[in-house]
C-alpha positions as CSV (number, residue, x, y, z in Angstrom):
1,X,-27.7,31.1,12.8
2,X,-25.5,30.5,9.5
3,X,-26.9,27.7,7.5
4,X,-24.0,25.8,7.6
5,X,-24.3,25.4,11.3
6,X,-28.3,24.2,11.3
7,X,-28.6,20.3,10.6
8,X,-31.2,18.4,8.6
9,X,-32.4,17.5,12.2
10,X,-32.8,21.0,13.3
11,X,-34.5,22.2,10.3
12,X,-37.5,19.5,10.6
13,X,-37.8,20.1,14.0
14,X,-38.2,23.8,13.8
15,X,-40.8,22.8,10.9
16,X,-42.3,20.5,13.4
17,X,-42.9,22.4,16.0
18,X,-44.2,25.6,13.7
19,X,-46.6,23.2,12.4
20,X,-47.8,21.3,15.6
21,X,-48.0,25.0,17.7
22,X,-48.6,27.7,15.3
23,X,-48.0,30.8,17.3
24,X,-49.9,33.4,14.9
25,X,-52.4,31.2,13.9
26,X,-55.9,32.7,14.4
27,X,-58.0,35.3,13.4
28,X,-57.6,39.1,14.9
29,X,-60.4,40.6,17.3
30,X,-61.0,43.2,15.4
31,X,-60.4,42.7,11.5
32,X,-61.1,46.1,10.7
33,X,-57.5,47.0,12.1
34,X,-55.9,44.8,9.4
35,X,-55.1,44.4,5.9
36,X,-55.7,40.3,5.2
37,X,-55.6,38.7,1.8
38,X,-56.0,35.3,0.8
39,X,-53.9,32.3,-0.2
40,X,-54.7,28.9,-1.3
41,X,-53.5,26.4,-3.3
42,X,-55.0,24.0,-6.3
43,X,-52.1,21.3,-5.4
44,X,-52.4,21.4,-1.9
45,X,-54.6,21.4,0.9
46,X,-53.8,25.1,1.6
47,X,-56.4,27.7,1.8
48,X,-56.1,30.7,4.8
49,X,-56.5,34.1,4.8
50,X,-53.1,36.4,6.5
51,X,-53.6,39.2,8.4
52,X,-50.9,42.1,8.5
53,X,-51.7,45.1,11.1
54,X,-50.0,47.9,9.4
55,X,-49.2,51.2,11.8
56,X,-47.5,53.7,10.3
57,X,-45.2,51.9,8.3
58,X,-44.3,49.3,11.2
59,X,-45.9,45.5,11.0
60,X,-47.3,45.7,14.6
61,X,-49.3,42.2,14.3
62,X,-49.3,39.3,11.8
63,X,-51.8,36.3,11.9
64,X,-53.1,33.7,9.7
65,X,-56.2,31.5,10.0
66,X,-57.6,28.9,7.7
67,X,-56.5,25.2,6.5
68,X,-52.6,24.3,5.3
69,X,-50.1,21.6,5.2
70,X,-47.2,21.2,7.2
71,X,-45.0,23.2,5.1
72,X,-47.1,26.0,4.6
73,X,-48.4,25.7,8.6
74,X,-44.8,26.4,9.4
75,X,-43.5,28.6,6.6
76,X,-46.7,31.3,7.4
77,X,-46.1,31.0,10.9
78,X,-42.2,31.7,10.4
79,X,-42.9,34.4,8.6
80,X,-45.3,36.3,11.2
81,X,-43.3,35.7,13.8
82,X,-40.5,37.4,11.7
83,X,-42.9,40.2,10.1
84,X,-43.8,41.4,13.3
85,X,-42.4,44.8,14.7
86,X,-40.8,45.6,10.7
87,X,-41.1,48.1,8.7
88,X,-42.3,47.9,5.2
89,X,-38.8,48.0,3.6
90,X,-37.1,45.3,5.8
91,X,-40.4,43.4,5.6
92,X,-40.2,42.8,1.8
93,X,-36.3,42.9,2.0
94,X,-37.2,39.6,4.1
95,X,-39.9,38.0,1.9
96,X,-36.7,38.6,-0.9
97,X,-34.8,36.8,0.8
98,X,-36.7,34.2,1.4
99,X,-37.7,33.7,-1.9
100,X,-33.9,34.2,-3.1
101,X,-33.3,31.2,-0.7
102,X,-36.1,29.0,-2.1
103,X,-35.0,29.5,-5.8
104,X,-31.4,28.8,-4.5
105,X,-30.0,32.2,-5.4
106,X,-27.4,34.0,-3.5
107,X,-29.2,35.2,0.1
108,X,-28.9,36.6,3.1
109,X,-29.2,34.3,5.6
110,X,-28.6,36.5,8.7
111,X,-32.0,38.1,7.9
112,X,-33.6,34.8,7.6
113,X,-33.3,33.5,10.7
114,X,-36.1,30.1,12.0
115,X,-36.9,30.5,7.7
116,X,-33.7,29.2,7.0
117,X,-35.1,25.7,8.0
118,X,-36.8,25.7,4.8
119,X,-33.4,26.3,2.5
120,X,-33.8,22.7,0.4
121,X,-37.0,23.2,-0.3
122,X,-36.2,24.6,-3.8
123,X,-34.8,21.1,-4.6
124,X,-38.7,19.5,-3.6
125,X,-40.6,21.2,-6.7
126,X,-44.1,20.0,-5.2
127,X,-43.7,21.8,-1.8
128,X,-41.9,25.4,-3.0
129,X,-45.9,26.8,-3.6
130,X,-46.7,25.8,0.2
131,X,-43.4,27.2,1.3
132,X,-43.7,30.5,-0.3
133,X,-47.4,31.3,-0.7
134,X,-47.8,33.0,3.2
135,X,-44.8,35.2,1.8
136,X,-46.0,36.1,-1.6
137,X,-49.7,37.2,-0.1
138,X,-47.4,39.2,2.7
139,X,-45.5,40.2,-0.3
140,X,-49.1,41.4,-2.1
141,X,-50.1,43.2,0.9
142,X,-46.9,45.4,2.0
143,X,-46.7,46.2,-1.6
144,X,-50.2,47.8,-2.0
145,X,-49.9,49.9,1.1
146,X,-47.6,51.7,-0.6
């Protein structure tokens, strides 16, 4: 969806509903199977641990568990839902994006998708570390399996 066709209304609303049902939010059976990493915040009440299953070079699983805000509830949960079944390249060609969006640089917004709902958060200084710190440790992650 362009950005220019997504309201204010539907942008809190996708935010809402990421935050109210997380759909990757948990821990994995089996951790072993997973790279995870750690996030938290000094600002914020954020603090969770994301988990990436990496096979091959394809994101077959994404998952995050632990204790954030509303922002960073639905910004990690966007960004599983869009990791899931990429491969390394597109993965961080997304998280790019993303952060190209939040610094209000020149994007792509077809990749973006559901993350698009977070495009004026560059203008809220105090909330751009919750929306961008599930991507940055995804970010950490797809870069050191390099």
């Amino acid at each position: 969806m362009p950005i220019s066709d997504m309201s204010p209304e539907m942008m809190r609303e996708i935010i809402l509903d990421h935050y109210s049902n997380p759909l990757h939010k948990g821990r994995p059976e089996d951790e072993s199977l997973y790279e995870k990493t750690h996030a938290d915040s000094t600002n914020c009440i954020d603090d969770f641990d994301l988990f990436l299953r990496i096979e091959g070079d394809k994101v077959t699983d994404a998952l995050w568990d632990g204790v954030a805000c509303a922002i960073s509830t639905a910004s990690t949960d966007i960004l599983c839902d869009r990791l899931i079944g990429m491969g390394r390249a597109e993965a961080l060609r997304l998280i790019e994006q993303f952060i190209l969006m939040i610094e209000e640089k020149p994007f792509d917004e077809e990749l973006l998708e559901e993350a698009l709902a977070f495009r004026n958060t560059g203008k809220q200084a105090a909330r751009i570390h919750c929306a961008t710190m599930g991507w940055t440790a995804a970010e950490k992650v797809l870069e050191d399996k390099e």
